[in-house]
N, C-alpha and C positions, 0 to 999 in steps of 0.2 A: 860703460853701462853698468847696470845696478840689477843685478838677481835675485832669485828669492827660490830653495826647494828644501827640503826633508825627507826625510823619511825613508832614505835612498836603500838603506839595509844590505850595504853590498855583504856579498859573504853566506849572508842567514840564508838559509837552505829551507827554511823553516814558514819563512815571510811569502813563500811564492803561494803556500796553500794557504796558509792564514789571510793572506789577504786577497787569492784570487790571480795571482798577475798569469802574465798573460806568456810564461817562458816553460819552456823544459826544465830547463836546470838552472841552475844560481850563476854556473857561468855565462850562457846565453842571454842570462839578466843581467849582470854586473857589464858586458859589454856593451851589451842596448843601451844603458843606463851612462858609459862614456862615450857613445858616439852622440848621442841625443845633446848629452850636455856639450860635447864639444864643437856641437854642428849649431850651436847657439852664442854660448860663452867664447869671447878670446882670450887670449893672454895677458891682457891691461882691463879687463874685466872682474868688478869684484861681486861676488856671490855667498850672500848669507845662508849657510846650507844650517838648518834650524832643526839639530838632531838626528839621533840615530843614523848615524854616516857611514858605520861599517863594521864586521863582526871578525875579531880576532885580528892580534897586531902585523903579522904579514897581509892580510887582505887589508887593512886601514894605509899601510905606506903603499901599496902596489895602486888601491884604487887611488888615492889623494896624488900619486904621482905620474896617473894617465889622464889627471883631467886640467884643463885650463882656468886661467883665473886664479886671482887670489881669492883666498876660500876664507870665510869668516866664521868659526865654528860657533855655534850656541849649543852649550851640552844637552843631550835626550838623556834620557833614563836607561838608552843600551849607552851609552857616552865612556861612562865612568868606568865602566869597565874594563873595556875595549880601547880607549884612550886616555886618560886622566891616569888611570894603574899602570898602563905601562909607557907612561910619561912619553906621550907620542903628541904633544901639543906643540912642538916646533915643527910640526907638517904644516900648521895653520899660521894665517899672520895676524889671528889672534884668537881666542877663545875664552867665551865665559857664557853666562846665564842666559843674559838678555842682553837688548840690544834697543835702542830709542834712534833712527835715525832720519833726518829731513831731509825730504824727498822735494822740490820745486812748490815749497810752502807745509807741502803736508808732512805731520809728523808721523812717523808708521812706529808700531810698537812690535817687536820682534820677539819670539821666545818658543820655544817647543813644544808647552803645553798652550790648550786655550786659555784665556781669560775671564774668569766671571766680571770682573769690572776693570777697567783703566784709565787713566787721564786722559779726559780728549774722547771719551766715548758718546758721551752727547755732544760733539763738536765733530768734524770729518777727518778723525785721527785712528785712521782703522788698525786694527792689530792681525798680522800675522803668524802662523803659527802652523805644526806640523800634528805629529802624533798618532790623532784619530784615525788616520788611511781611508778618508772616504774619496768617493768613486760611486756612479750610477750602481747601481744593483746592491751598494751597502748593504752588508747583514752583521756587521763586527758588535762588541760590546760597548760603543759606544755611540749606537745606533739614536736611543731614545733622548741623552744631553744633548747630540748635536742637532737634530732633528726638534728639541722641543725650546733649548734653550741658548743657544746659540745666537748669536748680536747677526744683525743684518751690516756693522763694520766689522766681520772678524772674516778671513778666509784664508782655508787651508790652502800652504803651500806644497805640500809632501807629491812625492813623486805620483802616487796613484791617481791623483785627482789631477795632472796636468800630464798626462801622456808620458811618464817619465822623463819627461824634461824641464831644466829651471824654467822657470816664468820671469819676465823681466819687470821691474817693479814699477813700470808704468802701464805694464798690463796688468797686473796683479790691482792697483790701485783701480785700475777702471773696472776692473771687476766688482770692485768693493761699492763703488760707485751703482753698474745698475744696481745690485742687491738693497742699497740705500732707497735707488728712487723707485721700490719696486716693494719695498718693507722686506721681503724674502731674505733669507740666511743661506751660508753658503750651501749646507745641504738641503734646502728646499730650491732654490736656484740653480744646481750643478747637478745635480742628484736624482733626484725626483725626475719623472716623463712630465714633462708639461702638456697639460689639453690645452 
């Protein structure tokens, strides 16, 4: 099987108030964070985790080395720091930018940040992605882009919007799906209280 999450932040101490979660402490969260993903993912399981994966290089081998699955890194913007600098890319079985891969016809587009435009976007070639941290009750900075301009094929995969746990990519894809037949974007669909 075929996963998809973000945004995981193990480590950051910092990510629990900025975004809300729902832990005491960063340890209580980086553990919820491997049980979730391990009570999903197995061991012949690969898992595109699209960013910001984990903060400082003894938390990046400890977390990549309690979770299952082969892990596909796509670098975030905490990335380079935290991995790429301290040349910690042989944790993964492989890592780079982005990511194009076909899923039972559909081609998905993978990458950390969102996309304003991609190939395949006026065709059912949705793009995943991380970053933003939304979740019901959103208040972050980038409340107004996702909310105003945001594709009805793009949805976040980051741990905040799916319970802290990966999402499997043929659920992810049906999600993209109602949002398609329903015109809504992922945070008008996820997000928002529907009347």
């Amino acid at each position: 099987m075929i996963y998809l999450t973000s945004d995981t932040h193990a480590g950051h101490v910092n990510v629990i108030n900025f975004c809300k979660r729902p832990f005491a402490t960063v340890a209580e969260m980086n553990q919820a964070m491997i049980d979730r993903w391990n009570s999903v993912v197995g061991p012949d399981d690969d898992v595109y985790h699209l960013g910001d994966f984990a903060f400082g290089p003894a938390v990046v081998r400890e977390f990549a080395g309690a979770l299952n699955g082969r892990i596909h890194l796509c670098l975030g913007n905490h990335d380079y720091k935290n991995i790429v600098k301290p040349k910690l890319q042989h944790l993964f079985c492989e890592v780079a930018h982005a990511y194009v891969i076909e899923y039972q016809g559909v081609k998905c587009y993978l990458s950390h940040y969102p996309y304003l435009c991609w190939m395949g976007r006026y065709r059912f070639d949705p793009q995943f992605h991380g970053h933003v941290h939304l979740r019901k009750g959103y208040d972050g900075l980038d409340l107004a882009p996702m909310r105003d301009m945001a594709h009805p094929m793009q949805y976040d995969v980051g741990v905040d919007l799916n319970n802290f746990t990966p999402i499997s990519l043929p659920d992810a894809i049906s999600r993209v799906r109602l949002q398609h037949s329903t015109g809504k974007n992922c945070y008008q669909l996820w997000c928002q209280d529907n009347e």
